[in-house]
N, CA, C and O atoms as CSV, one atom per row, in Angstrom:
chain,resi,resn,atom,element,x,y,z
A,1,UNK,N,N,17.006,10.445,-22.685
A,1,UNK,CA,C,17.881,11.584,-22.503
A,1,UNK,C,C,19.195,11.152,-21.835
A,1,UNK,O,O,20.254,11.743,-22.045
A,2,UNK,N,N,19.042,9.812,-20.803
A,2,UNK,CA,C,20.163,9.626,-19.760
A,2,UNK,C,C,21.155,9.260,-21.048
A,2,UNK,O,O,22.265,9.743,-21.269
A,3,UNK,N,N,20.361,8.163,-21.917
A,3,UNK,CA,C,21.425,7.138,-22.997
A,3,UNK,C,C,22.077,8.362,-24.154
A,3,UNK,O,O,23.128,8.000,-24.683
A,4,UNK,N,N,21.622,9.563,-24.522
A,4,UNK,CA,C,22.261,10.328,-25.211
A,4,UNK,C,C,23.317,11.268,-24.847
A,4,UNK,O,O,24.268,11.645,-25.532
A,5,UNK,N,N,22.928,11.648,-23.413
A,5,UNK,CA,C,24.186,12.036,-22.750
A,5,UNK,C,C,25.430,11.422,-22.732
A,5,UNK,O,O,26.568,11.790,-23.025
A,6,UNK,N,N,24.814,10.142,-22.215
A,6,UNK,CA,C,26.313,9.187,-22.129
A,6,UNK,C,C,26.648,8.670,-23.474
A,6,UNK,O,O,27.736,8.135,-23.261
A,7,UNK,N,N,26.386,8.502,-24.716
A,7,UNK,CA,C,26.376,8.516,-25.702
A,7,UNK,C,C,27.241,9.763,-26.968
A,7,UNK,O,O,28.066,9.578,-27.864
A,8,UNK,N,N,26.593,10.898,-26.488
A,8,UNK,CA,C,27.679,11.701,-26.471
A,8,UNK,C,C,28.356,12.810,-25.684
A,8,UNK,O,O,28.553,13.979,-26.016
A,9,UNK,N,N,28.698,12.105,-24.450
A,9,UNK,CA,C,29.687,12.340,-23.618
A,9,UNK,C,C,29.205,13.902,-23.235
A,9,UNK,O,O,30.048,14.622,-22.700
A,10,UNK,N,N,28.205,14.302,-23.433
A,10,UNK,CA,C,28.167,15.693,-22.860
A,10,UNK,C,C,27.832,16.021,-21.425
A,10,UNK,O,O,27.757,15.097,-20.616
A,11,UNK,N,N,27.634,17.207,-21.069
A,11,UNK,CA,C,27.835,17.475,-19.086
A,11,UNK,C,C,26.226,18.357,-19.591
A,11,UNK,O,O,25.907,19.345,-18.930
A,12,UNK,N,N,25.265,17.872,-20.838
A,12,UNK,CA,C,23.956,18.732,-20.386
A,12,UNK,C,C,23.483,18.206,-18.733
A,12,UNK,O,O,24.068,17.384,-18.027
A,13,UNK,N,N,22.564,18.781,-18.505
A,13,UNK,CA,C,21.932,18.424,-17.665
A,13,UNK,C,C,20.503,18.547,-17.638
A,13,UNK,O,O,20.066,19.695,-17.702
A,14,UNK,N,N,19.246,17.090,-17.513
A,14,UNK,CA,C,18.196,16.364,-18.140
A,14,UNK,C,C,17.265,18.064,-16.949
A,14,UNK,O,O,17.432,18.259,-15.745
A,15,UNK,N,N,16.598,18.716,-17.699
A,15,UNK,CA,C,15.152,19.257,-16.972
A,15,UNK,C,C,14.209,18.807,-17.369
A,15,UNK,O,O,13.895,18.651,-18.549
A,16,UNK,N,N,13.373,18.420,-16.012
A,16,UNK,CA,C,12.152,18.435,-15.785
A,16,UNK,C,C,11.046,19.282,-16.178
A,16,UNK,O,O,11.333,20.413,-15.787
A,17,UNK,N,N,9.696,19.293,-16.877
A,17,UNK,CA,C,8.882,20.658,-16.753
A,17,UNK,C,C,7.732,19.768,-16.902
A,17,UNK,O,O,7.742,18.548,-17.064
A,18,UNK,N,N,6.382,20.854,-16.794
A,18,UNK,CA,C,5.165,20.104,-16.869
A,18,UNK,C,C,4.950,20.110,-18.110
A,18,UNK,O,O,5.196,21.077,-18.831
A,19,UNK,N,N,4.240,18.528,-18.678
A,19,UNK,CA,C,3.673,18.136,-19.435
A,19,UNK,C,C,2.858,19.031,-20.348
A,19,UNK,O,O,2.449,19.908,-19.587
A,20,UNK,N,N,2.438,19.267,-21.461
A,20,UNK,CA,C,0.977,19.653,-21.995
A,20,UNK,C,C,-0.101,18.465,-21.472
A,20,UNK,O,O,0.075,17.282,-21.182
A,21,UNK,N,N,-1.211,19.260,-21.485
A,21,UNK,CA,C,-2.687,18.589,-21.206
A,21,UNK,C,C,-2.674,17.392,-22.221
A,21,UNK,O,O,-3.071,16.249,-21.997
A,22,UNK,N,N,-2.092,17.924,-23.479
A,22,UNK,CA,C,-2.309,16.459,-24.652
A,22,UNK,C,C,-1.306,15.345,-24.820
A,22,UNK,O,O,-1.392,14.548,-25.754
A,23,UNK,N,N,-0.216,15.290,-23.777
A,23,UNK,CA,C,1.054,15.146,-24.153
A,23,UNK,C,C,0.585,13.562,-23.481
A,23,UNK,O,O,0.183,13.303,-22.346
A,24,UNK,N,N,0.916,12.239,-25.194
A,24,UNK,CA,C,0.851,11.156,-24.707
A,24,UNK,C,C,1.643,10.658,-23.087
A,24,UNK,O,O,2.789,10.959,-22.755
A,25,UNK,N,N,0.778,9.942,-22.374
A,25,UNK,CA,C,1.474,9.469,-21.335
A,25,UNK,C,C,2.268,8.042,-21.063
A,25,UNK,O,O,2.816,7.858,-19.976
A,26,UNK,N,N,2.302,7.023,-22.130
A,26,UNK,CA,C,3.107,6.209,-22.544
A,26,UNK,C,C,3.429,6.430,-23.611
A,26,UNK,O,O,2.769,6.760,-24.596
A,27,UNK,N,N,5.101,6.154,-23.388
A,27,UNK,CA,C,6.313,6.604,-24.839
A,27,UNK,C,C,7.060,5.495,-24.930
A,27,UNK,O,O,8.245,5.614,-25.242
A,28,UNK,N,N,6.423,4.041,-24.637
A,28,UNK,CA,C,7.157,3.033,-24.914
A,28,UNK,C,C,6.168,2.221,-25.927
A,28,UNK,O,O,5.339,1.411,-25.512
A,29,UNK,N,N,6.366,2.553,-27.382
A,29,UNK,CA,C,5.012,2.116,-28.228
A,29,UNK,C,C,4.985,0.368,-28.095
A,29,UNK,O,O,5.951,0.108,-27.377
A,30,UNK,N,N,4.415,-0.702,-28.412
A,30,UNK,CA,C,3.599,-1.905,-28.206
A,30,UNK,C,C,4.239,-2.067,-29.620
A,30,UNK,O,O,4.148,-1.063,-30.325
A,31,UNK,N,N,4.911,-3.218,-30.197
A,31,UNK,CA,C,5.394,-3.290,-31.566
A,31,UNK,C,C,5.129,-4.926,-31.786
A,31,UNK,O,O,5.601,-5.544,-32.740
A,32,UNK,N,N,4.428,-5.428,-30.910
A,32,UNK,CA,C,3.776,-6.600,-31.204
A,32,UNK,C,C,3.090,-7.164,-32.290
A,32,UNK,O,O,3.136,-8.191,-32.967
A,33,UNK,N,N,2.179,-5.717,-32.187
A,33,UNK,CA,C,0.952,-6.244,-33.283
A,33,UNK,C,C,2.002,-6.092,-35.220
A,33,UNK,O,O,1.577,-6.580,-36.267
A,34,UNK,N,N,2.721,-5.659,-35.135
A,34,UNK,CA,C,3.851,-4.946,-36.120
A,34,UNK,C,C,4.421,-6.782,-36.567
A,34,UNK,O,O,4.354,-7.337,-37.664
A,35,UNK,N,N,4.827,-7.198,-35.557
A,35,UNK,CA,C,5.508,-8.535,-35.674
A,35,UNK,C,C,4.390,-9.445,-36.167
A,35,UNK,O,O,4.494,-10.065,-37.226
A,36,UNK,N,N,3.128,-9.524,-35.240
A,36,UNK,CA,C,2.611,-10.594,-35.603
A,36,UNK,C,C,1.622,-10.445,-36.881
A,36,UNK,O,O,1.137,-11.444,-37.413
A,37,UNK,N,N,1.334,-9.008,-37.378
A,37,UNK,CA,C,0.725,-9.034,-38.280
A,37,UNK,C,C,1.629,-8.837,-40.020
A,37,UNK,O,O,1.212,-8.949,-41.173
A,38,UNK,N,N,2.668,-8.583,-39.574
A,38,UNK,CA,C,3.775,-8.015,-40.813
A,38,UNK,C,C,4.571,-8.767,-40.890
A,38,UNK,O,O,5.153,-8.887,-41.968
A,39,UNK,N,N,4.973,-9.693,-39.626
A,39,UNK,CA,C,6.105,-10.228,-39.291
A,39,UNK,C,C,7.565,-9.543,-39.296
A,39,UNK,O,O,8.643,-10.098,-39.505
A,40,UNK,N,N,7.339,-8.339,-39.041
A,40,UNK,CA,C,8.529,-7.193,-38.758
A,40,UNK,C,C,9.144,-6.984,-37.468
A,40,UNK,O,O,8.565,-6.364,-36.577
A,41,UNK,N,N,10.498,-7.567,-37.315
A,41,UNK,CA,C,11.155,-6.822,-35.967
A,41,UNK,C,C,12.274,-6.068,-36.478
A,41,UNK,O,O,12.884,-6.234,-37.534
A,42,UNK,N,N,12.457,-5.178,-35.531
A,42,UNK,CA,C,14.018,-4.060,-35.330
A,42,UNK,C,C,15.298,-4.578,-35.715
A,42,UNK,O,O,15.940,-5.403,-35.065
A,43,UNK,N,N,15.647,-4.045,-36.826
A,43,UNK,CA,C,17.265,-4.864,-37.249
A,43,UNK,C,C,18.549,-4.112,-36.440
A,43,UNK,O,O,19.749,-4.374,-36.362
A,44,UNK,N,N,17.453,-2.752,-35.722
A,44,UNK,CA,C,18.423,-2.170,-35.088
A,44,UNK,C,C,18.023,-2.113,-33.536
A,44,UNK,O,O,16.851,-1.944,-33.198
A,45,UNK,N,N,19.099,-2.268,-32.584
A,45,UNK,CA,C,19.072,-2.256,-31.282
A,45,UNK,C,C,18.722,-0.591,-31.215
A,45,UNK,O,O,19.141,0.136,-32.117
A,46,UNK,N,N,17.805,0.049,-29.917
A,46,UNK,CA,C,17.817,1.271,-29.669
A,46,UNK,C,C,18.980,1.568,-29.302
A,46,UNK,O,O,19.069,2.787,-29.452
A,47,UNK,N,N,20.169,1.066,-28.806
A,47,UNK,CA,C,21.267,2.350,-28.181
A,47,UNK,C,C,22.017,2.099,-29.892
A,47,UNK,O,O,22.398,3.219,-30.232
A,48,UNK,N,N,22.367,0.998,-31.108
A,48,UNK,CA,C,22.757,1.281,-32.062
A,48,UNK,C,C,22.183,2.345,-33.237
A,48,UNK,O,O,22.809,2.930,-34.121
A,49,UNK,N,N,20.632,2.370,-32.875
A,49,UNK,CA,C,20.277,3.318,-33.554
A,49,UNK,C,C,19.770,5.008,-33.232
A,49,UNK,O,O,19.040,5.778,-33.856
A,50,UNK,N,N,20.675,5.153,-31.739
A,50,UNK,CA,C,20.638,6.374,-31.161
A,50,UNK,C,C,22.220,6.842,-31.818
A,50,UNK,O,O,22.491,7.814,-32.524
A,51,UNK,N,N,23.147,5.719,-31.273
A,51,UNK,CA,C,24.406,6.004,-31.928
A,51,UNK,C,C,24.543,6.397,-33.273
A,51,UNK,O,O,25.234,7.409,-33.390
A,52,UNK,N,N,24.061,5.876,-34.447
A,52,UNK,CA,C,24.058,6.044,-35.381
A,52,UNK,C,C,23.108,7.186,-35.997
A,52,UNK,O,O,23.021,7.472,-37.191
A,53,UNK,N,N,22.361,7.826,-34.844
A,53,UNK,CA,C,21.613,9.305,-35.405
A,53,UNK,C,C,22.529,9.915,-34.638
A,53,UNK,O,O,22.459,10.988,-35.238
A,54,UNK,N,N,23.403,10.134,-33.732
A,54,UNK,CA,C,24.312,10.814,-33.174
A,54,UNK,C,C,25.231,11.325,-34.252
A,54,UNK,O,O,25.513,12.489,-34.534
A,55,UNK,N,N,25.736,9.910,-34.925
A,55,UNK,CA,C,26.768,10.175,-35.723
A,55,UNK,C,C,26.270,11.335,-36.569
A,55,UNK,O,O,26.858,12.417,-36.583
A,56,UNK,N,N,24.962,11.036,-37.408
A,56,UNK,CA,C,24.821,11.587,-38.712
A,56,UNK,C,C,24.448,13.044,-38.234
A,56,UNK,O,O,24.498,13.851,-39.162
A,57,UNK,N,N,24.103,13.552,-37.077
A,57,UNK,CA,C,23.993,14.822,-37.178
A,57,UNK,C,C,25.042,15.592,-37.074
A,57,UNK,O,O,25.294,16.744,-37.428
A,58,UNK,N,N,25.786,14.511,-36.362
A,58,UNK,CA,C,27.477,15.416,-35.819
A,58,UNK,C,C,28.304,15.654,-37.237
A,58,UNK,O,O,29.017,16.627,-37.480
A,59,UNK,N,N,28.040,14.540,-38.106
A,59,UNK,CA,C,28.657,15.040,-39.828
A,59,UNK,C,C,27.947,15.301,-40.287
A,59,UNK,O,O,28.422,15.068,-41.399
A,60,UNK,N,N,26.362,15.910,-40.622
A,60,UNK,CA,C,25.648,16.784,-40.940
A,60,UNK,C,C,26.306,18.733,-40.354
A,60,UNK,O,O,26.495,19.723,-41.060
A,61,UNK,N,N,26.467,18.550,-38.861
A,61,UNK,CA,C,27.128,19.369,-38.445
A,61,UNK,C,C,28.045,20.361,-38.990
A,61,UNK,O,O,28.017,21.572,-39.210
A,62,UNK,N,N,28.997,19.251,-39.147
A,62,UNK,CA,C,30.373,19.191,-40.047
A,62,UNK,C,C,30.359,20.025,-41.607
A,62,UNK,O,O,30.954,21.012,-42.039
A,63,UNK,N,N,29.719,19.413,-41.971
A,63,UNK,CA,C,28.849,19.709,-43.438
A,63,UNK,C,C,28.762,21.013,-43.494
A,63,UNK,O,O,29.599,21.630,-44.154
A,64,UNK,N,N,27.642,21.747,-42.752
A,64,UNK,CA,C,27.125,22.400,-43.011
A,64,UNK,C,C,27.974,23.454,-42.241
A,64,UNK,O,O,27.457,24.569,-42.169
A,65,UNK,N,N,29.493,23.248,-41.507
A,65,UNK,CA,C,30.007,24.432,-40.939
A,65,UNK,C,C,31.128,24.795,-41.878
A,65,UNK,O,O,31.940,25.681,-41.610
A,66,UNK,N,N,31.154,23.846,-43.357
A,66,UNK,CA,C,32.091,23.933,-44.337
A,66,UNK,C,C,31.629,25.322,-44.742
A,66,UNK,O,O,32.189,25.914,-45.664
């Protein structure tokens, strides 16, 4: 949430609330087994591919206020 704010420059501000009972408690997935069994890594950095879903909704946006 911090990297999309500053990303696109907005003044939201991040709330806190309680969890659901089911709500996974690690959100940093393990992409190991991905590499060593597929031999697959990320061609995209996470803050390039936050930027680049930033973009496309903001000209999706655009689009759709034609």
């Amino acid at each position: 949430a911090k990297k999309i704010i500053e990303i696109t420059g907005s003044s939201s501000e991040i709330v806190f609330g309680e969890l659901p009972a089911d709500d996974p408690k690690v959100r940093c997935p393990d992409i190991s087994r991905a590499e060593k069994i597929l031999g697959w890594r990320p061609k995209v950095s996470l803050e390039e591919g936050l930027r680049s879903t930033v973009e496309y909704f903001k000209s999706l946006n655009e689009k759709l206020r034609r």
